[in-house]
N, C-alpha and C positions, 0 to 999 in steps of 0.2 A: 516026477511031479507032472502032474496035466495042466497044460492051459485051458483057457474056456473053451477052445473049440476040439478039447480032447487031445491034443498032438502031447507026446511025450519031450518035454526039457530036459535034454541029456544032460548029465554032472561031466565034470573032468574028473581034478585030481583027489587027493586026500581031502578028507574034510577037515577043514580049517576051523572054523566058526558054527555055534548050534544053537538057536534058541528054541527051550524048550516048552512051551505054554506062559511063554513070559510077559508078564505085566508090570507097569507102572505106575505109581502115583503120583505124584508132585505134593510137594507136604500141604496141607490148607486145601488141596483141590481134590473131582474125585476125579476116579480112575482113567489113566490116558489112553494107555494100551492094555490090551486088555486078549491075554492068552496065545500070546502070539508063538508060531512054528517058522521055523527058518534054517536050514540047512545051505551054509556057502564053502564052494571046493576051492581049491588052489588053482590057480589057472582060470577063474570063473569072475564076468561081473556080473553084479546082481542090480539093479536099477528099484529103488523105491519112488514109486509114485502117486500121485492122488493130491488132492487139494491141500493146501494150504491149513494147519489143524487135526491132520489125519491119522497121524502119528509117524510120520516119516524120520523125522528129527528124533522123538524117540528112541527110535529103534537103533539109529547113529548112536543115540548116549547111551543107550545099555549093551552095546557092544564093549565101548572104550572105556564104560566106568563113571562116567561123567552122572549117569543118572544115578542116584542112591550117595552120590561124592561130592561131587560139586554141586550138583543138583538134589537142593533134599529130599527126601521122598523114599518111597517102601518100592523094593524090587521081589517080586514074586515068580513061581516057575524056576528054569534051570538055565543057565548061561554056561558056556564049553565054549574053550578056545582052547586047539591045538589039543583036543582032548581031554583037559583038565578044567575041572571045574572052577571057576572064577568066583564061584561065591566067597571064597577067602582071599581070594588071591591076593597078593600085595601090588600095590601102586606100579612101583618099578619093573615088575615081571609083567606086567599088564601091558606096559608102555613098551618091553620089549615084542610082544606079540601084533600089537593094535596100533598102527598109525594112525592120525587123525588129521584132517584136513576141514576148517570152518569154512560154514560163508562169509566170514568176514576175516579174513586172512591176521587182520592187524590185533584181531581180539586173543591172538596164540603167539605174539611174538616175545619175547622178554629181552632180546639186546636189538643193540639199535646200531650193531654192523652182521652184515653178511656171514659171513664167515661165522662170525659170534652165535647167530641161532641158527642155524644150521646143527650148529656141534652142541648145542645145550641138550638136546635130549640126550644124547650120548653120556656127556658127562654127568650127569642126574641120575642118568643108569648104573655108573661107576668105572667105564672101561677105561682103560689106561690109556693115558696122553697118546702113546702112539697110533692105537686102535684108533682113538675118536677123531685126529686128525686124517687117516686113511678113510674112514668112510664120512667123514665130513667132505673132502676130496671129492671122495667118487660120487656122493648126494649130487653136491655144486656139477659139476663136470656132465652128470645123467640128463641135469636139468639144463642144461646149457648158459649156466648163468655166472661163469668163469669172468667175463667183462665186463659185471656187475659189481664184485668183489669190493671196489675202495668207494663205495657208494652207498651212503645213508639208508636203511631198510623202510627208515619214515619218508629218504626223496622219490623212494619208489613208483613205479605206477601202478596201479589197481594189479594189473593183466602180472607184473613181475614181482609182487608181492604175495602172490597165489601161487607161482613158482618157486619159490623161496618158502609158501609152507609146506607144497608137496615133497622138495627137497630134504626138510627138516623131519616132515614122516617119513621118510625111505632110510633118513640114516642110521636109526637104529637097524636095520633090516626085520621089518616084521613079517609076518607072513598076511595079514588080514591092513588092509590102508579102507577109512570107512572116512568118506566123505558130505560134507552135508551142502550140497547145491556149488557147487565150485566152480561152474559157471555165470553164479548172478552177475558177478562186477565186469564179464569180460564182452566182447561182440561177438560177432557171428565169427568170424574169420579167426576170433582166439579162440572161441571155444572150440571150434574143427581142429585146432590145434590141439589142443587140451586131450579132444579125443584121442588123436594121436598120440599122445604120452601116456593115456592109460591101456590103449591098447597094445604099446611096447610095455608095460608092467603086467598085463595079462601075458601076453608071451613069457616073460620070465618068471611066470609061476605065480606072481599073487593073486593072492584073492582080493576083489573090490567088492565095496557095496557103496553107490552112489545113491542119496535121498535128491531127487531133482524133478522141477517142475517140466524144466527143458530140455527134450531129450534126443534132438537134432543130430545133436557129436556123439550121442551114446550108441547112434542105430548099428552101424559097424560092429561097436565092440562090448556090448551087452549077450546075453545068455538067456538070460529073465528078467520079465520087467512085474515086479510085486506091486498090486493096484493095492493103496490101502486108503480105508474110508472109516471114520470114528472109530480109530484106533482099533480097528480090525484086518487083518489079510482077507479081503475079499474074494483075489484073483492072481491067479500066478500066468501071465502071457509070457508066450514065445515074441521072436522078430514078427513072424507072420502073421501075430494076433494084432499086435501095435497098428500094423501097416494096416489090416483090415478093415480098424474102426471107421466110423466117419465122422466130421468136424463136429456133429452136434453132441456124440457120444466123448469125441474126448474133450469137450468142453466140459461136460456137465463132471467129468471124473475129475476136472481140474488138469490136463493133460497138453501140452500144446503141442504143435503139427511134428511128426517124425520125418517130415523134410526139412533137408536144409533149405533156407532160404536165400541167398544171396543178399547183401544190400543195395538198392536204386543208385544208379547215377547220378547226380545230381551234378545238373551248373552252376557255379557262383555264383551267387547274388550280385547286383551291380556294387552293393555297397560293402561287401567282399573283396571286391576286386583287387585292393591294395595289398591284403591279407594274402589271397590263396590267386594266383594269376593261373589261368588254363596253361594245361600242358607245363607246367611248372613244379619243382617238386624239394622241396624244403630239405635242405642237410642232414636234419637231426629235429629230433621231439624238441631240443630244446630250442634252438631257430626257430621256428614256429610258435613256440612260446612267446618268445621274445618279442617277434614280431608282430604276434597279438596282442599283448600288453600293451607294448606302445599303443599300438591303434584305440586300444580299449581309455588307457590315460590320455590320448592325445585329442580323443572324442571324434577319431575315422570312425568307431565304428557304433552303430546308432540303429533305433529301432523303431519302428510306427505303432500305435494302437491296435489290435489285434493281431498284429504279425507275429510268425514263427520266425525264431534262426535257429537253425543248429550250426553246431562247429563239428565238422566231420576233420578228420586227420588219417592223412594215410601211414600204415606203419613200413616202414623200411627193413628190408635188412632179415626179414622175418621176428623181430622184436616189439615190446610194446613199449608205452612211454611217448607220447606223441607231444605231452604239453597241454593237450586241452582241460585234463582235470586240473594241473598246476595254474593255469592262469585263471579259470572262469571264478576262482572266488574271491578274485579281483573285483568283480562288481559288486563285492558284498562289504570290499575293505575301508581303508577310510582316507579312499580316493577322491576327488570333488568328481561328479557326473550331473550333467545338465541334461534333464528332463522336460524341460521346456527351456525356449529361450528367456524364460522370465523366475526358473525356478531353479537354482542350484544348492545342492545339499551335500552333508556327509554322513559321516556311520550311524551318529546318532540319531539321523530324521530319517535314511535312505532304508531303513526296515518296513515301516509302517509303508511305505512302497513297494520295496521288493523282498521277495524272499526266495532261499536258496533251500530247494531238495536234495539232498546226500542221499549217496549209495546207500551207506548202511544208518537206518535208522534210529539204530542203540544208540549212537556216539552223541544226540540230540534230544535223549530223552532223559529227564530233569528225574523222575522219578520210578523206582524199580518193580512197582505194579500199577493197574486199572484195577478201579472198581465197579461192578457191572449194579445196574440197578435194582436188585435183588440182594447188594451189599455184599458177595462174594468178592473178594480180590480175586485177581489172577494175576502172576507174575508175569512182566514182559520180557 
């Protein structure tokens, strides 16, 4: 394959995964993608990128099945995996081939202990009690999430419930793990991490194909980066094409910077102080939690008219789980919080005040399409 600047994109191993002029619909809409080529080896990550719309997400569903299955709609062209054709293929063989990893971790879980989904694809597959506990095992164990084990999948954090689904892709052992932005919920410093876990799964043979906006932790261990634009492959770039662009080219492709960034230092706020003391450093995600709540109930912790806070937490231990997604929607419970000296409210008036942005936007959306002003629905 050639990048834009001509340079040949070496393959590795077997070919794993093939689409062959593949397109999709979505039922009620018209055409998504639209004839798409795609050849991923074993040993190879393949990086989809482009705006928001593009067809990235796509091409994630018509890998794993999801498009024309779960997702209604007409699949056209040819899909190969592992050399056989998937147009018949059954559910379960499909799931042994193709792990899948969401951006929202909690929208693929079905039990609500560790251990438990981890081993569900296994068992859904059919393998026998012993098999499914041996690579249930090994999943848990790859991902480091052993001390996780007697701990609620819902007490999770963002960064260790995205662990927990790469885990539950890996146990069936497929040979193709196709994920879609599995970095949104985490930070800079998880997602470096992140990278590192898929670039020890490049080592051991699998083939990826990540759809992501961010692609900071991919630069390492990417192969090719697929620009796609109104559900076409516009561009197949090497490392050195990515690095070459400039900030105003990968804006306009939807593309954000292929450096890492680090995050700012930042000093406590004075009125912080009780919360986060300098040079101090909190036991556990859950200490820090704790400790904020209180301040948050006891009314330490307080905020001016146009001011910013964030609540930064450092993670220990190289783990995630710090607390601060656990407590901040304590400002939203039905806490008393004084707003003024002369105004105190609870749940039922503190809306029309304040409101609360979540990670993931599905989990707040009342209804399953928009309708655009031309009377077309589109599903969300």
């Amino acid at each position: 394959r050639l990048g834009c600047a001509g340079r040949v994109v070496r393959m590795t191993g077997d070919l794993v995964a093939q689409l062959k002029g593949a397109s999709f619909s979505y039922y009620g809409a018209p055409e998504t993608l639209h004839a798409v080529d795609l050849d991923v080896h074993a040993g190879e990550c393949v990086v989809l990128m482009g705006a928001s719309g593009s067809g990235k997400t796509t091409i994630v569903r018509v890998l794993n099945g999801l498009a024309g299955g779960y997702y209604r709609g007409s699949v056209s062209g040819d899909v190969f995996l592992g050399g056989l054709s998937a147009r018949d293929m059954e559910a379960w063989r499909r799931a042994e081939l193709v792990g899948s990893v969401f951006q929202d971790p909690t929208a693929q879980f079905f039990s609500s202990q560790l251990a438990g989904e981890v081993a569900f694809g296994c068992e859904n597959i059919g393998y026998p009690a012993e098999e499914v506990v041996r690579r249930t095992d090994a999943a848990i164990g790859r991902l480091g999430l052993d001390r996780l084990r007697t701990i609620a999948v819902d007490e999770l954090s963002s960064g260790q419930k995205q662990r927990v689904a790469i885990a539950s892709s890996l146990a069936p052992a497929p040979r193709l793990v196709v994920m879609d932005e599995p970095s949104s919920n985490l930070d800079e410093d998880a997602a470096q991490e992140l990278g590192a876990v898929l670039m020890e799964l490049k080592r051991q043979g699998y083939a990826l194909v990540v759809a992501e906006h961010r692609i900071s932790y991919l630069m390492e261990c990417a192969d090719r980066f697929c620009y796609m634009e109104a559900g076409r492959m516009r561009a197949v770039l090497s490392r050195d094409d990515v690095f070459a662009m400039d900030g105003s080219e990968r804006v306009a492709m939807g593309v954000r910077s292929p450096a890492f960034v680090p995050r700012p230092s930042l000093k406590p706020a004075p009125l912080a102080a009780g919360l986060a003391r300098e040079g101090e450093r909190a036991a556990s995600g859950e200490a820090f939690g704790a400790r904020l709540e209180a301040a948050v109930k006891g009314g330490a912790l307080s905020t001016q008219p146009g001011q910013k806070v964030e609540v930064r937490c450092r993670r220990e231990n190289g783990g995630f789980g710090t607390g601060h997604n656990t407590v901040l929607p304590e400002l939203t419970s039905d806490y008393h919080f004084i707003l003024n000296p002369d105004i105190q409210l609870t749940a039922d008036t503190l809306s029309d005040l304040a409101d609360w942005m979540v990670q993931h936007p599905g989990v707040v959306m009342a209804r399953p399409a928009l309708t655009f002003p031309d009377g077309q629905p589109q599903r969300l």
